[in-house]
N, C-alpha and C positions, 0 to 999 in steps of 0.2 A: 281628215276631211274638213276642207273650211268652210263655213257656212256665215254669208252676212243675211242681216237679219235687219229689216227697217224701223226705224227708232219709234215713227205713228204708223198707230192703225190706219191699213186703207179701208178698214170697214169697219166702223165698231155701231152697235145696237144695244140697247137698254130696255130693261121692264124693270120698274121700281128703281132698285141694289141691288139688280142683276145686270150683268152683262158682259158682250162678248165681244171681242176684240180678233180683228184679222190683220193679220202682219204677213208681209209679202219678202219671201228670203232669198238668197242665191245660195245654191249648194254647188256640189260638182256634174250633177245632170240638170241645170238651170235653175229656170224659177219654180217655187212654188208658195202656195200659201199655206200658213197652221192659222189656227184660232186658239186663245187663251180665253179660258170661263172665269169670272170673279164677282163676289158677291161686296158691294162699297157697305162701310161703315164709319164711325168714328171714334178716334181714337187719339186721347190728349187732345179732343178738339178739332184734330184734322182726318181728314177724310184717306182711308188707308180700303187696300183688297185684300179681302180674304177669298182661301178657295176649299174652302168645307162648307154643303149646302143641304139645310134641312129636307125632309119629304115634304116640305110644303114649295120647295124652292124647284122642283124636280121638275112637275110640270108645264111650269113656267119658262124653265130652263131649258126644256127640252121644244117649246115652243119658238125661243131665240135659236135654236141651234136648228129649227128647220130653215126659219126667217134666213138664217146666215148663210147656210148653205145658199141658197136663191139665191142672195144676192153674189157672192162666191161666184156662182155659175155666169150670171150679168156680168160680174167684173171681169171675166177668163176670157168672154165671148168680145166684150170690149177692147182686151188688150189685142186679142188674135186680129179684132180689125184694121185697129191701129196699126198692131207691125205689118199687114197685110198691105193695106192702102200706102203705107212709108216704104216696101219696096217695090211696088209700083211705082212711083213718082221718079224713084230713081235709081 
């Protein structure tokens, strides 16, 4: 199965050195979107994700991951219109 996957997030959301990222793929039944969870730190100085997150990290994180979803839903609702209104036109 090949799967392209877009290189930026079409939605990414933050709280602190949290956050979530949404990336918009093509598989073989179209599009869809996943989400990747990562926690920013540093490391030699530069800024690197980790994806192991304490219990203080949880409800915060689960707070980004309602945000995302919503937005998720805005962005599906937006694309449907666009392809909607584009085969209309012609």
């Amino acid at each position: 199965m090949k799967q392209i996957s877009s290189t930026h997030p079409v939605i990414s959301l933050r709280d602190g050195a949290l956050k979530i990222s949404v990336f918009e793929n093509e598989g073989e039944n179209g599009t869809y979107l996943s989400a990747t969870f990562a926690k920013t730190y540093t490391k030699n100085g530069k800024p690197a994700d980790g994806h192991l997150f304490s219990r203080h990290d949880l409800l915060p994180l689960s707070e980004l991951a309602r945000r995302a979803y919503m937005k998720i839903n805005h962005y599906r609702e937006l694309k449907k219109e666009t392809t909607t209104n584009l085969s209309h036109e012609g």
